[in-house]
C-alpha positions in Angstrom: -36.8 -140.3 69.5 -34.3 -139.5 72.6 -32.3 -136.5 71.7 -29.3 -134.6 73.7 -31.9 -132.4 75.7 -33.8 -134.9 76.8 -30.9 -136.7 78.1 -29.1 -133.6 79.4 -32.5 -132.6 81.8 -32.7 -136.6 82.8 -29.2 -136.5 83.3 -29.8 -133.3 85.5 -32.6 -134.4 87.4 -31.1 -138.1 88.5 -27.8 -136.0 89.6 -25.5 -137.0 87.1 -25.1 -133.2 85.6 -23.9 -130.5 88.2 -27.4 -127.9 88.2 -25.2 -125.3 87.7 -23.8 -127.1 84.1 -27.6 -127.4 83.4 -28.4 -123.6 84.6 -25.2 -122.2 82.2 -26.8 -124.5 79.7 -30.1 -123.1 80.4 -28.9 -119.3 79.7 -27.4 -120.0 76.4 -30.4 -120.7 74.8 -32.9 -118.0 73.2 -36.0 -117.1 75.6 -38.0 -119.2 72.7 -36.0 -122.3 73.3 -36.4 -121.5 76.9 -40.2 -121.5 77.1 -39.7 -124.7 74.7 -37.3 -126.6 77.5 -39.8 -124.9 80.5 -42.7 -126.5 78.7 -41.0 -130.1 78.2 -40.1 -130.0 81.6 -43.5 -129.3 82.9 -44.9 -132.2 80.5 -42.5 -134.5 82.5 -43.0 -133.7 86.0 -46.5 -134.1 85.3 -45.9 -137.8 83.5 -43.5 -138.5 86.0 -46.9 -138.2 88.8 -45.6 -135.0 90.6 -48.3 -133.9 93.6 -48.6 -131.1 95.5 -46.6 -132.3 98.5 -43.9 -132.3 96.0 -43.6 -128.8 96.4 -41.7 -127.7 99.8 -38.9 -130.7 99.0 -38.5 -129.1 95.5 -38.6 -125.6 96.7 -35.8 -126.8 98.8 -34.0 -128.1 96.4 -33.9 -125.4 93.8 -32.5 -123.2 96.5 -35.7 -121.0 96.3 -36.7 -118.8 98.5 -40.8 -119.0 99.5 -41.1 -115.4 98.3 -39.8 -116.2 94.5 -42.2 -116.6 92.1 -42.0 -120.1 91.0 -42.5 -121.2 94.8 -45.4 -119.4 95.4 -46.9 -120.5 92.1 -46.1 -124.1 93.2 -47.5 -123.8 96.6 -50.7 -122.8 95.4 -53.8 -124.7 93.9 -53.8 -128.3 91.6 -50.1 -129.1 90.8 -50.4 -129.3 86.9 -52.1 -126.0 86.7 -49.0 -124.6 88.7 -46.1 -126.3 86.8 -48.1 -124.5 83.5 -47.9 -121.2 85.3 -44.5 -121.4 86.4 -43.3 -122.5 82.6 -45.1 -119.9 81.0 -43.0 -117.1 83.4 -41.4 -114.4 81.1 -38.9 -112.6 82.8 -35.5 -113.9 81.9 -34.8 -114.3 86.1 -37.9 -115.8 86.3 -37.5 -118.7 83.6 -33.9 -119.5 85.5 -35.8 -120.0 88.9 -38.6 -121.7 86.8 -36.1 -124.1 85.3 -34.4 -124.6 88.9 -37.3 -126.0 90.3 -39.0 -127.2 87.6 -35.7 -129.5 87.4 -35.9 -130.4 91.5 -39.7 -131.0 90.8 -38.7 -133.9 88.2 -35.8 -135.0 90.3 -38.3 -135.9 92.9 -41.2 -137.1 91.3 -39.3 -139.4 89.1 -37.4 -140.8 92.4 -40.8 -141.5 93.8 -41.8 -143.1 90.6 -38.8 -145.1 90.1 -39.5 -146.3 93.7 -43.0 -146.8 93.5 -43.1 -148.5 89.8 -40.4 -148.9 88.4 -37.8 -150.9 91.2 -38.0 -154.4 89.8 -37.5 -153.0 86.2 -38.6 -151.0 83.4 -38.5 -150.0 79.8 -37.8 -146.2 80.7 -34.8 -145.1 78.5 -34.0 -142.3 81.0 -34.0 -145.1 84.1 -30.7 -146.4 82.0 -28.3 -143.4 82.1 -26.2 -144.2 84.4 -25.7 -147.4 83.6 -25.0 -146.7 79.8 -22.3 -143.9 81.7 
């Protein structure tokens, strides 16, 4: 069952949100329903087949530097392990540089995937957002 988050973070990640609506969006929540939206989001760059060269691109994206957390996390070791690592971060700073990237790590998986798989057509609800707009 789709709900407004999911669409909101799809909506974020395929650039049809403003980051920074999704960031102010992002800090209204509780830090429970923070580590909730961090987790989702890890479960869907994951789905959506992120890999480790992923990383720089996202990191870029984000507007990370290479010293914050979440970019060293993700620059390191197997890819799943990292997005984990970076969505369990618990300093409120922390979870809004998590959610950055985690967002540009989505953003660019799912392009590839949309590329890759899903170019003559699919049955991917969040592939449709712009054209139910």
């Amino acid at each position: 069952m789709v709900n407004e988050r999911d669409v909101l973070l799809n909506e974020l990640a395929q650039g049809l949100r403003p980051v920074s609506e999704g960031i102010e969006w992002f800090d209204g929540l509780g830090p429970e329903e923070q580590s909730v939206v961090l987790l989702f989001l890890r479960h869907h760059c994951v789905q959506a087949r992120a890999v480790a060269g992923d990383a720089p691109e996202s990191i870029r994206r984000a507007g990370l530097r290479p010293t914050h957390t979440p970019a060293v996390l993700i620059s390191r070791g197997r890819i799943d392990e990292q997005l984990g690592k970076i969505a369990g971060l618990r300093p409120r700073d922390e979870r809004r540089k998590a959610f950055r990237l985690l967002i540009a790590v989505l953003t660019v998986a799912d392009a590839r995937r949309r590329e890759l798989y899903c170019s003559g057509g699919c049955g991917h609800w969040w592939h449709h957002l712009s054209a139910a707009e």
